[in-house]
N, C-alpha and C positions, 0 to 999 in steps of 0.2 A: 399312657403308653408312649412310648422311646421312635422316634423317625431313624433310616437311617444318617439324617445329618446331625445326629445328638454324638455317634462315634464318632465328628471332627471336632466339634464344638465341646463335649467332653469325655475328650479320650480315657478320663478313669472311669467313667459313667459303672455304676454296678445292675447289674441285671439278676431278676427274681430272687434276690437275699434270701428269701425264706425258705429256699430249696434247700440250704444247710443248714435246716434245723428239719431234728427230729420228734414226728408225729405219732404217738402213743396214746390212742385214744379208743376207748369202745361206745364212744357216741356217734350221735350223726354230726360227721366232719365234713366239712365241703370248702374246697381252696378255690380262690382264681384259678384260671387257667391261661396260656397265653404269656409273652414277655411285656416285661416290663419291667420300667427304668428306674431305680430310687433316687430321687432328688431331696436335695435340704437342704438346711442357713448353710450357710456359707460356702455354695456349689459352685470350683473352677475359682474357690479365691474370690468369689463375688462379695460386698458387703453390704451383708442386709441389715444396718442397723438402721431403727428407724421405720423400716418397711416391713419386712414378713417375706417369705419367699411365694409368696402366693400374689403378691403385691405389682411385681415385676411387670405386669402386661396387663392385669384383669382392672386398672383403674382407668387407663385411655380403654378399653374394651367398652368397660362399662356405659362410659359417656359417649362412646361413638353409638350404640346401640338405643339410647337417650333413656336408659338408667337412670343416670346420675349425671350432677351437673357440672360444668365445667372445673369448678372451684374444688372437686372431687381429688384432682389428683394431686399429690401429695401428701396429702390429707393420712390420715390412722384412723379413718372409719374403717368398721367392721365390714369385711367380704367375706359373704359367707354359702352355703350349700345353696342358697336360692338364688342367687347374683349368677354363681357359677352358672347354674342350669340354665340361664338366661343365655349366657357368652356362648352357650354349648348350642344350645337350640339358634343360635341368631348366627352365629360366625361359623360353624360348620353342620348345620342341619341336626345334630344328634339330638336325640328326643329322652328327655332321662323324668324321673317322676323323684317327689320328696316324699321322706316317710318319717314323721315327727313322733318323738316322746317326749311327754311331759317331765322328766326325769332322767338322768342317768342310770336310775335302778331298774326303769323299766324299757329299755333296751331290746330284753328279751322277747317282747311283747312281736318284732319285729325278726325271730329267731327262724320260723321258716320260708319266710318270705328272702330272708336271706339267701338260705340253705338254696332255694333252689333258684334265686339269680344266680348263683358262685356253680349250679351242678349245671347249669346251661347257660356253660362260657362268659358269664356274664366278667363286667370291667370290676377294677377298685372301686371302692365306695369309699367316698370323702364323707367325713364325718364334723359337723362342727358345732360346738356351744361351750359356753363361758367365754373364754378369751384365746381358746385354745381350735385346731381344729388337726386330725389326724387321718388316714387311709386305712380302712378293713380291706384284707386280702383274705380273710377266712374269717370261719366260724365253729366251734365245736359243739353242741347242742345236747344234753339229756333228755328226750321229752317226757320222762318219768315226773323226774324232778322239778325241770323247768332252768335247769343252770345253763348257764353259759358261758364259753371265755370264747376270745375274738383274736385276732390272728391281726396285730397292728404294724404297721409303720409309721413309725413317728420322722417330723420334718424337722423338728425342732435336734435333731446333732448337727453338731457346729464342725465334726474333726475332718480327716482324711477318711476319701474312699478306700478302706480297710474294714473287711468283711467281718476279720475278727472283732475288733474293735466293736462296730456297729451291734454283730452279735451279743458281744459279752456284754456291752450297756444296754440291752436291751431294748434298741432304736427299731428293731424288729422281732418281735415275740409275742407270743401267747400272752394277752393282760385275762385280767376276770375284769366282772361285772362291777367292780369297785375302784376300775380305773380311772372313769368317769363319776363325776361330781354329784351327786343325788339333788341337788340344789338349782340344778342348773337345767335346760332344756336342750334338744338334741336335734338338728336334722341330718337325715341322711341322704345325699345325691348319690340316686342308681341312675344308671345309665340301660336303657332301654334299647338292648342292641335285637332289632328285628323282631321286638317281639308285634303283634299281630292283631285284628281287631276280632279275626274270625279263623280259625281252622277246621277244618273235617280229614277226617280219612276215610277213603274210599275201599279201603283194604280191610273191609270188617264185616256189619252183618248182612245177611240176604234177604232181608226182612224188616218190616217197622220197628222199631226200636221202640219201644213199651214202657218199656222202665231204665233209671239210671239212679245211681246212688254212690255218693263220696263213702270212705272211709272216715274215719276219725280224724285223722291228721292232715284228711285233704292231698295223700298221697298218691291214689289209686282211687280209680271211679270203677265202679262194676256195671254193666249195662246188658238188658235181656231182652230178646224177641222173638219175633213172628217165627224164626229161624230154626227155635229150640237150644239155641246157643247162650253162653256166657260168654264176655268178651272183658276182660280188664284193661283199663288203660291206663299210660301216665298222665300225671295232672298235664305234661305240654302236647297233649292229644297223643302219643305215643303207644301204637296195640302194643300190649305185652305177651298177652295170654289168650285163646279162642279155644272154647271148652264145649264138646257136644251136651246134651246131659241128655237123662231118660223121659226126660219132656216129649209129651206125644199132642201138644198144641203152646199156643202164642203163652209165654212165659211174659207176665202182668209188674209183679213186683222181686225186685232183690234190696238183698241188706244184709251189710257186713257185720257179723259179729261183734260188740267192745269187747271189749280187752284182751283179744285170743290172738294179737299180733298177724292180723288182717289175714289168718290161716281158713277162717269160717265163713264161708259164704250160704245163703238162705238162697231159695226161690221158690215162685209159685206162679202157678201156670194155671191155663183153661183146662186144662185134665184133669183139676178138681187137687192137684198132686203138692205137697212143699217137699223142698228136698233142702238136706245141707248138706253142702259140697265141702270135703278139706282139701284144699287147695294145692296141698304140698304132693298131696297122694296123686293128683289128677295131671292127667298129657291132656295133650288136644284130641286125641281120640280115645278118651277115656269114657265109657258109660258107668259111670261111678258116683256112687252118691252113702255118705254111713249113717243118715236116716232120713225116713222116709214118715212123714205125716197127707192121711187120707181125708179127703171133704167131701160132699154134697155135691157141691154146687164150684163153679169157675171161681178161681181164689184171686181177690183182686187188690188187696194191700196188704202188707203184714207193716206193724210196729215191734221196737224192741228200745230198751230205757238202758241209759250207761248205769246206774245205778242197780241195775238187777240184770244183770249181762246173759242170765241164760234162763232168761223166760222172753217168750215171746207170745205175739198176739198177731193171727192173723182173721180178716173179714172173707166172707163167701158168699156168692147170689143166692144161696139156699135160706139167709138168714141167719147163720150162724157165725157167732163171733167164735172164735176157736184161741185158749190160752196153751201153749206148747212148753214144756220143762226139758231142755237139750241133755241136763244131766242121765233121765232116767228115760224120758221118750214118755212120759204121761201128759194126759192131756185133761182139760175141763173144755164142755162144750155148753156156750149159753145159745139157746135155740132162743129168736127175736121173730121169728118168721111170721108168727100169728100178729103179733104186736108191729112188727116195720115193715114188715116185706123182703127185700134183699138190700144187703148190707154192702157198702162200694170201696169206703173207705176208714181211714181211721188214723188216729194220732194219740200219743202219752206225751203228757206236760211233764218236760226232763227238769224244771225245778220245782213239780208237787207229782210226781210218781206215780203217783197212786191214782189219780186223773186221768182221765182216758174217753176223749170224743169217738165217736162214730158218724158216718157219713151214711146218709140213706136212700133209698131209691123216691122220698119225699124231700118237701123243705124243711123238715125238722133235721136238727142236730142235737142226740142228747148228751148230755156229758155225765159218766159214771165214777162212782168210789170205785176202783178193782177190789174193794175190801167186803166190799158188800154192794153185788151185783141187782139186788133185786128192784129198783127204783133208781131213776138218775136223780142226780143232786140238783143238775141242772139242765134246763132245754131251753136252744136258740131256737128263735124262725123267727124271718121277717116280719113286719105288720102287716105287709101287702099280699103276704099269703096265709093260707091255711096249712093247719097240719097234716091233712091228708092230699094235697094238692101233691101229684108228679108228673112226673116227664122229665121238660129237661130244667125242672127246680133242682133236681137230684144236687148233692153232694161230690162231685169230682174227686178233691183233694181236701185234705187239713193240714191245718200246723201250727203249732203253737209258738208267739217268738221265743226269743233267748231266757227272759225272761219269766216268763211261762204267765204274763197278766193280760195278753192277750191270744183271741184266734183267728188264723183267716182261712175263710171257707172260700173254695172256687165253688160259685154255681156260672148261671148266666151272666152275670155281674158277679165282683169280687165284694164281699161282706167282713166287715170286723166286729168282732166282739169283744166288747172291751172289759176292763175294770171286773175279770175271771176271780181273780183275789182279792180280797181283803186284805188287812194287815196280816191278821192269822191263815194261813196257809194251810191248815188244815181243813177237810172234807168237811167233820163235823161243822166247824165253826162257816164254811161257805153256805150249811145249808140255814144255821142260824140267820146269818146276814140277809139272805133270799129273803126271806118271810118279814126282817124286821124292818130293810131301810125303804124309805118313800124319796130315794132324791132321784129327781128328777133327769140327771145326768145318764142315769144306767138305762132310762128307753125301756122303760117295762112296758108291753105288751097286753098283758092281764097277771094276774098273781102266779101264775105258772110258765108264762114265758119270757125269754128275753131277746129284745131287737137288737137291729145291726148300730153301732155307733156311725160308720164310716162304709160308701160304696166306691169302687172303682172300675169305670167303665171306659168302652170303646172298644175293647177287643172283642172274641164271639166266640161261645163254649157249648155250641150246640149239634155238635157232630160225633165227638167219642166222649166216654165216661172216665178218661182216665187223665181228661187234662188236671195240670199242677199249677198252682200259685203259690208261690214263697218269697218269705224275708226276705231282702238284699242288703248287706250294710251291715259294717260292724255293731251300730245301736239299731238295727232295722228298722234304717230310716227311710227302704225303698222297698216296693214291692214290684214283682218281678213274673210274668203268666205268659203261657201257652196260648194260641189262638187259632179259629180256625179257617183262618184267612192264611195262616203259614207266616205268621208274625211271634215274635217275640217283643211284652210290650214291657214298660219300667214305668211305675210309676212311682213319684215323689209320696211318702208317707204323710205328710204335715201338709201339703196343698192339695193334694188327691190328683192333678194333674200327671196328662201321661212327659214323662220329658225322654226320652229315649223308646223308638221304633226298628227293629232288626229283624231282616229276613230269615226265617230262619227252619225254613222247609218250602217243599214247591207244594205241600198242602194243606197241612195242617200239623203244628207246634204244640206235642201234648208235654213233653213232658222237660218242665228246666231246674235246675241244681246249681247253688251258688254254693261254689267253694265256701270250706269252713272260715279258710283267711284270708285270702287274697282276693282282691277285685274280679272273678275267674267267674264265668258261668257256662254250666254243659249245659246243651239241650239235646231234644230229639225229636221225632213225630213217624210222620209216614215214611218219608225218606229213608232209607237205610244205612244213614251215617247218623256220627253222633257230634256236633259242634261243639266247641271251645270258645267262648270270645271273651278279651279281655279288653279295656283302652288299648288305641293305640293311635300314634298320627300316622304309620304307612298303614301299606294296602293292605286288602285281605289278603291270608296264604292257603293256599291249598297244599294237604298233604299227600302226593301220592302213593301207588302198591309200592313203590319202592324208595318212600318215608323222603322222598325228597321235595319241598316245597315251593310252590307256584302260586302266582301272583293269578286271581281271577276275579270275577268282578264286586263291587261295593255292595256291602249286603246293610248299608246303614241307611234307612230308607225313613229316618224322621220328620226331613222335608215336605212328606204326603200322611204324616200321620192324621191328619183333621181330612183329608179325602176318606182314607183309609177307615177310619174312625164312623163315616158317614155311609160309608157301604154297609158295613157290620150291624150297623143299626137298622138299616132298611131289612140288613139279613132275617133281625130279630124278630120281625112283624109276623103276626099269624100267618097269612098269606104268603111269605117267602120260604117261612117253617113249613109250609105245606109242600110247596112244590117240591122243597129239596127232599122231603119226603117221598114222595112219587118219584122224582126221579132215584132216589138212590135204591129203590126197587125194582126198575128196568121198567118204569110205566110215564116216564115222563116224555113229554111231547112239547114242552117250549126249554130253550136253552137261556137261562139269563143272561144278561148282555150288560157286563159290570162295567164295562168301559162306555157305556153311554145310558147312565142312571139319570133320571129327572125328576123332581118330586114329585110329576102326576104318574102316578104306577098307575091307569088306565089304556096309556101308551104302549102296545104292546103290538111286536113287530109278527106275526103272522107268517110272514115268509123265513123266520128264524131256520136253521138246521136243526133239525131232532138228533138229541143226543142224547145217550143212554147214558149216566152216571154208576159205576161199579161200585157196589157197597162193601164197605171192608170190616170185615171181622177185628174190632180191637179186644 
């Protein structure tokens, strides 16, 4: 960006070149916004032979910031997107992040993380690898296809500031994806203007917030509650949309339709009710809905597979798994009732389809063919329980990674099950495998069950039935859960360790969603907002009713996770599980006192205040 002492120092200086060019595009485009100055070789008659026009200030930078060493400057070592970030973060506070491809072909890879730095004001992005380095000021995007062209300015013209000139060489223009070198590697320096570690808006629902779910693209989050409402928002926490619907209790699960161009929205509520909402047809005071599926029992997750975009599968307390056809409105009902009891949760493995876990009101997890329901293929449970064992063994959440070869169950502790696949991928051949392999790695139980590989603990999931635990990471290399301490915890996949602790309810954190692509995580719970948090080195922001945002207090509360960590576990104890039980019936008569815990729990203060704890319908 241009000061204004660059108009004395260079009075031809050109500003936003790219505005005289025309933009013809039916993709998602997205420009810088803001001015800004084009600089290049030979700026003001300067002469850069020898150096680089990048060269000029960022080699004494370097070594003042102790980079690099004295013997640095003059020197034709490479300065590159990482050095910069460096000069930027040290010599004026700005905070900007790298985002690396292995390749010039794969570029793309990084095509909406773009998009929506450039739709929220974001700077140029310096781009650098091989020997060359260039500025993106845009982006065109297919997401069909997956194509890309990019919206460049090149440093390297040598002539006069002459607009035409620049134009017609093409020193600012539209390249594709073969501008860059397939041989070579890539970083890109974004620059991280304001963005935040935590947002909320207060300006949304009136009620616990229950359920939350991305889109496909990571464009749009849907979230439903206690309210009876739908609420859509922007990925940068922005309400778009606040929808009544004909919910006549707490709304549990939503989920967008694939591939209907984010027009179809699902839900399902305590009224026993799913509805799908079209989006385009609906106001904010619209009671509308163009079909209507009836259940048993409080509907408490639905799944649906990109692969088969208009069958869906939702679970009910009644026991019954419920499959739904949006084409025609049929349905098939498998009644489990006699066999599990009530049914909580459920998940389809999006690379074997045809797979499909359930959650139960026990610690068993079975896993089904959808092709042939009448026996599972497979069944998790711990060693340390039984298969009729419930309470709060129950089943929470599921999900299956990326990859679809593993699963992780939220119960009281977070459970993984691993090595789901085989090489063959198909049903038949897993249940072959069941029966035939004896290695010792897979943690078999008895000939019929299979144990957890990996546990994750510290956090505490014994207050509602609808806390989440999911992936985090592009190779889901974190795991990322609800708690009911009103924490949001992260743990490392490969050390099991918690490395990141965030506030993120004043009670209890049911329910969190990591963006498809971006470092982005919503959450929700009791509270009647729904968070955002992303990295960042400034403060939290708050969004208020009138979308404009405030700084309030640090909700990154890592520093006491091993406190934290220590309370949850005393929580866990029979005796604690009792009390919070009594009290959250209106019969309890001692007040825990978490701020002075000791490990003799025969300590117990007598003259405490009697407090009644109000139990919440999730």
């Amino acid at each position: 960006m241009s000061t204004p002492n660059d108009l004395e120092e260079f009075p031809t200086l050109i500003y936003n070149p790219h505005e005289n060019l025309t933009v013809q595009s039916k993709n998602k485009c997205a420009i810088v916004s803001g001015e800004y100055g084009y600089f290049h070789y030979g700026q003001n008659s300067f002469d850069d032979s020898g150096w680089g026009c990048a060269y000029r200030s960022f080699q004494t930078c370097l070594i003042d910031i102790g980079d690099k060493p004295s013997n640095f400057v003059g020197s034709k070592k490479w300065i590159g997107s990482l050095e910069l970030s460096f000069c930027l973060q040290n010599m004026f506070n700005i905070t900007s992040k790298i985002l690396t491809s292995k390749s010039g072909s794969d570029l793309a890879e990084h095509a909406r993380a773009l998009i929506f730095h450039f739709e929220n004001g974001g700077a140029p992005v310096m781009i650098g690898g091989g020997q060359l380095a260039h500025t993106i000021i845009g982006i065109d995007y297919n997401p069909r296809l997956g194509n890309c062209q990019y919206l460049v300015l090149d440093p390297h013209y040598t002539g006069t500031d002459n607009i035409d000139d620049i134009l017609a060489g093409g020193w600012c223009g539209w390249k594709p994806a073969t501008f860059w070198s397939k041989k070579d590697f890539y970083n890109l320096l974004v620059v991280i203007n304001g963005e935040k570690i935590c947002c909320e808006n207060e300006n949304g629902h009136e009620g616990c917030v229950n359920s939350i779910k991305w889109n496909d693209s990571g464009t749009l989050l849907a979230s439903g509650s206690d309210d009876q409402h739908l609420i859509i928002w922007h990925q940068n926490g922005r309400l778009l949309r606040r929808l009544q619907t004909l919910h006549s209790n707490n709304i549990f699960s939503v989920l967008f339709v694939p591939h209907a161009h984010d027009h179809l929205l699902l839900s399902a509520a305590g009224d026993s009710l799913i509805l799908l909402h079209e989006l385009d047809q609906m106001s904010s005071n619209d009671l509308c809905h163009i079909q209507k599926w009836e259940c048993k029992g409080r509907v408490k997750k639905m799944a649906i597979c990109k692969e088969e975009p208009r069958i869906f599968w939702a679970v009910s307390e009644d026991g019954v798994l419920k499959q739904c056809d949006l084409r025609d409105n049929k349905t098939t009902d498998f009644n489990f009732s006699e066999e599990y009891g009530s049914l909580k949760s459920l998940a389809i493995n999006e690379s074997s389809s045809e797979m499909l876990a359930i959650g139960l009101s026990s610690a068993l997890v079975p896993i089904y063919d959808k092709r042939n329901m009448k026996e599972p293929i497979m069944k998790l449970l711990p060693s340390h329980l039984s298969v009729n064992e419930e309470g709060h063994f129950l089943s929470t959440n599921l999900e299956f990674n990326k990859i679809g070869t593993e699963l992780l169950l939220a119960k009281e502790c977070l459970s993984f099950y691993q090595k789901l696949h085989p090489e063959d991928t198909s049903a038949e051949h897993i249940i072959g495998k069941i029966s035939e392999e004896e290695d010792e790695s897979l943690n078999w139980t008895s000939n019929d069950f299979r144990d957890y590989i990996d546990r994750f603990t510290g956090h505490l999931n014994i207050n509602t039935d609808i806390k989440e635990a999911s992936w985090f990471g592009g190779d889901d290399q974190f795991i990322v859960a609800g708690s009911d301490c009103g924490s949001i915890f992260i743990w490392e996949r490969q050390t099991e360790k918690v490395v990141k602790v965030l506030k993120g309810d004043n009670f209890t954190v049911n329910c969190v969603q990591p963006h498809p692509d971006r470092c982005l995580i919503a959450s929700s719970g009791i509270d009647k907002v729904v968070r955002f948090w992303e990295p960042s080195t400034t403060s939290l922001k708050k969004i208020t009713e009138k979308d404009q945002i405030e700084e309030t207090e640090d909700r990154d509360i890592s520093k006491n996770k091993y406190d934290l960590m220590k309370k949850n576990r005393r929580r866990r104890t029979p005796e604690m599980i009792w009390e919070q039980l009594i009290n959250s019936v209106g019969m309890g008569i001692f007040n825990v006192d978490e701020n002075n815990q000791s490990d003799d729990d025969e300590n117990v203060n007598n003259n405490q205040q009697q407090q009644v704890i109000h139990c919440r319908q999730m």
